[in-house]
TORMAR-528735 format. One record per residue (C-alpha): x, y, z; chain. Coordinates in nm, 4 decimals, always signed. Example, Ala and Ser with C-alpha at 12.3 -4.5 7.8 and 13.67 -1.06 7.14 Angstrom:
BEGIN
+----------+----------+----------+------+
|       xx |       yy |       zz | fise |
+----------+----------+----------+------+
|  +1.2300 |  -0.4500 |  +0.7800 |    A |
|  +1.3670 |  -0.1060 |  +0.7140 |    A |
+----------+----------+----------+------+
END
This chain:
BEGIN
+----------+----------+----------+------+
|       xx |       yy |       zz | fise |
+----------+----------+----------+------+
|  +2.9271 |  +8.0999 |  -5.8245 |    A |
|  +2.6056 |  +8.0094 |  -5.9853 |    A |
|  +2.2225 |  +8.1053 |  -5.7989 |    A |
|  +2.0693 |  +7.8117 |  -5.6397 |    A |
|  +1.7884 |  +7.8836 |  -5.9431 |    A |
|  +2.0633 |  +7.8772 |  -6.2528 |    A |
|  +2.1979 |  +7.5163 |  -6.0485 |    A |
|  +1.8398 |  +7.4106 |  -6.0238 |    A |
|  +1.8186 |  +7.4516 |  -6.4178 |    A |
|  +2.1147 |  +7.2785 |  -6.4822 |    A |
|  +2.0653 |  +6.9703 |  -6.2771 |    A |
|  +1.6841 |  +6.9126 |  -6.4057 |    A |
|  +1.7481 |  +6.6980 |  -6.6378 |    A |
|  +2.0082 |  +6.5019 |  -6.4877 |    A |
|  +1.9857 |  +6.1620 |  -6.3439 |    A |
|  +2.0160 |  +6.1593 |  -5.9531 |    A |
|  +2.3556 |  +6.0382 |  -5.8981 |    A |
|  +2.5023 |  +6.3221 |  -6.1509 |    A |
|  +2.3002 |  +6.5785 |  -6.0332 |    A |
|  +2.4225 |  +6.4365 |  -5.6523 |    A |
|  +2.7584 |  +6.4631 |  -5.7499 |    A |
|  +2.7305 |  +6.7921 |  -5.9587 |    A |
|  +2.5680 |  +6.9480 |  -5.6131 |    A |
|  +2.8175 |  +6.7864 |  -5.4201 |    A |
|  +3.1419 |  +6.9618 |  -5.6120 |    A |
|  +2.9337 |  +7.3172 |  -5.5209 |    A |
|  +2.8593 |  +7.2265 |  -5.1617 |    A |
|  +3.2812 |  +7.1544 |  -5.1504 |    A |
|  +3.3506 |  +7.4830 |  -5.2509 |    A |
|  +3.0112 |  +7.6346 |  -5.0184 |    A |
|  +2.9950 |  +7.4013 |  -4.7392 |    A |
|  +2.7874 |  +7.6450 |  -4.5444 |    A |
|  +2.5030 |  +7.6865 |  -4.8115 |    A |
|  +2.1984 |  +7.5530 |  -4.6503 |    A |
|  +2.0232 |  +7.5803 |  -5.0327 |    A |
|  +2.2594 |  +7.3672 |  -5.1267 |    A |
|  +2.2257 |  +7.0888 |  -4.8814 |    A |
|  +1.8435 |  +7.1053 |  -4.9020 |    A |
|  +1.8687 |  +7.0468 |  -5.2684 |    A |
|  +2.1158 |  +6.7536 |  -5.2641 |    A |
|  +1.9169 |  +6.5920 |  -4.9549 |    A |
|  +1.6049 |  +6.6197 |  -5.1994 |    A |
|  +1.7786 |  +6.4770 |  -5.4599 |    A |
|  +1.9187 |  +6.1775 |  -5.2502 |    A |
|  +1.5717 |  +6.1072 |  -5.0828 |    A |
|  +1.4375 |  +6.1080 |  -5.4423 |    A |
|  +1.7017 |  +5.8532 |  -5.5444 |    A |
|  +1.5615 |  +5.6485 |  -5.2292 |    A |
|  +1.8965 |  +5.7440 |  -4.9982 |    A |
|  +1.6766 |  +5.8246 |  -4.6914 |    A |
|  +1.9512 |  +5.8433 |  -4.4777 |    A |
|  +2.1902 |  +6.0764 |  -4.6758 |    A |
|  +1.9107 |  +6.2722 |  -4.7357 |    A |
|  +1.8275 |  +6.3116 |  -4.3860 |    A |
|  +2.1633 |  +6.3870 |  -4.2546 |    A |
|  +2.1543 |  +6.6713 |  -4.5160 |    A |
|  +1.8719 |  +6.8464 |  -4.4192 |    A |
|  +2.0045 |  +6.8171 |  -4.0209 |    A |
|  +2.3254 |  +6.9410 |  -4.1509 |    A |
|  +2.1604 |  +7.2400 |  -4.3273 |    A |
|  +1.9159 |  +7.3175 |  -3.9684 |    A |
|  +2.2729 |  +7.3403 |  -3.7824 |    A |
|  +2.3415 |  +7.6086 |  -3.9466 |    A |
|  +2.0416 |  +7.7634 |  -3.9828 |    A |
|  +1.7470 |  +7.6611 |  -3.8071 |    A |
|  +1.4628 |  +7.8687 |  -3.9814 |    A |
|  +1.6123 |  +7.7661 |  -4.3221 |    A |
|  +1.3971 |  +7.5395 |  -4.6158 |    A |
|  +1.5458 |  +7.2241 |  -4.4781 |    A |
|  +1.3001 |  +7.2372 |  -4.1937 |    A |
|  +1.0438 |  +7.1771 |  -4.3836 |    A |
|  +1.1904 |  +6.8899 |  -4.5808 |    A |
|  +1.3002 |  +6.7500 |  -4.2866 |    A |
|  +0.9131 |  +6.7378 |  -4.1728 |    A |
|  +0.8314 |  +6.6139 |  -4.4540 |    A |
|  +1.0563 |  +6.3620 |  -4.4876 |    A |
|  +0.9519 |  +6.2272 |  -4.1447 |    A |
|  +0.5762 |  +6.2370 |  -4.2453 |    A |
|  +0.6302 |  +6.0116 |  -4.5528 |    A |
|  +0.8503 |  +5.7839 |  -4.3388 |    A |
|  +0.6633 |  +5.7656 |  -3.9825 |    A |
|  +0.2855 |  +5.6780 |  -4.2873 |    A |
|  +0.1262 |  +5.3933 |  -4.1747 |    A |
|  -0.1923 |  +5.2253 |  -4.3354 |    A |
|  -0.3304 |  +4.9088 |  -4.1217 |    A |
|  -0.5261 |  +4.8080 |  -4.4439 |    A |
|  -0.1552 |  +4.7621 |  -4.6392 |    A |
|  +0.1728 |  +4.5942 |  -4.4899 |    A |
|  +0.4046 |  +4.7593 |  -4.3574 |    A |
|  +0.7504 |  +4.6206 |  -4.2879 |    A |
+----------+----------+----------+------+
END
C-alpha cells in the first residue's frame, strides 16, 4: 500500500469526487486507517458534504481518539457553529 503522503500527491490534482472515490477504494481495503478517513472527510467537507465529512472524522475518533481527526472535527464545528449578527444567517 501507498503512504498517506505518496496518496496525498496523487489525489492533488484531482477533482473532489475522484479523489473521494480514489480514497474510498483505499479505505475498502484499510478500513481502520484513521489517515485515511481524515483525508476523505476533508475532501468531502471541501466538496461542501458536511455531513459525510463529519461522520468521517467521528468514524476515524472511534478508533482512535488522539488521532488528526480531532482536530478536524473541531474545526469543522467552529466553521459551522460561526455566527455574524451583522450578516444573515439561515
Amino acid at each position: 500500500m501507498k503512504t498517506i503522503q505518496e496518496i496525498k500527491e496523487e489525489i492533488q490534482l484531482l477533482p473532489a469526487d475522484k479523489a473521494i472515490e480514489i480514497l474510498s477504494s483505499y479505505l475498502a481495503e484499510n478500513p481502520r486507517d484513521t489517515d485515511l478517513l481524515t483525508l476523505r472527510g476533508m475532501k468531502y467537507f471541501g466538496a461542501g458534504q458536511r455531513a459525510a465529512a463529519i461522520n468521517d472524522y467521528l468514524a476515524a475518533l472511534e478508533i482512535d481518539p488522539e488521532c488528526k481527526a480531532k482536530l478536524a472535527l473541531k474545526s469543522a464545528n467552529e466553521i459551522l457553529d460561526y455566527y455574524n449578527k451583522d450578516l444573515f444567517n439561515p
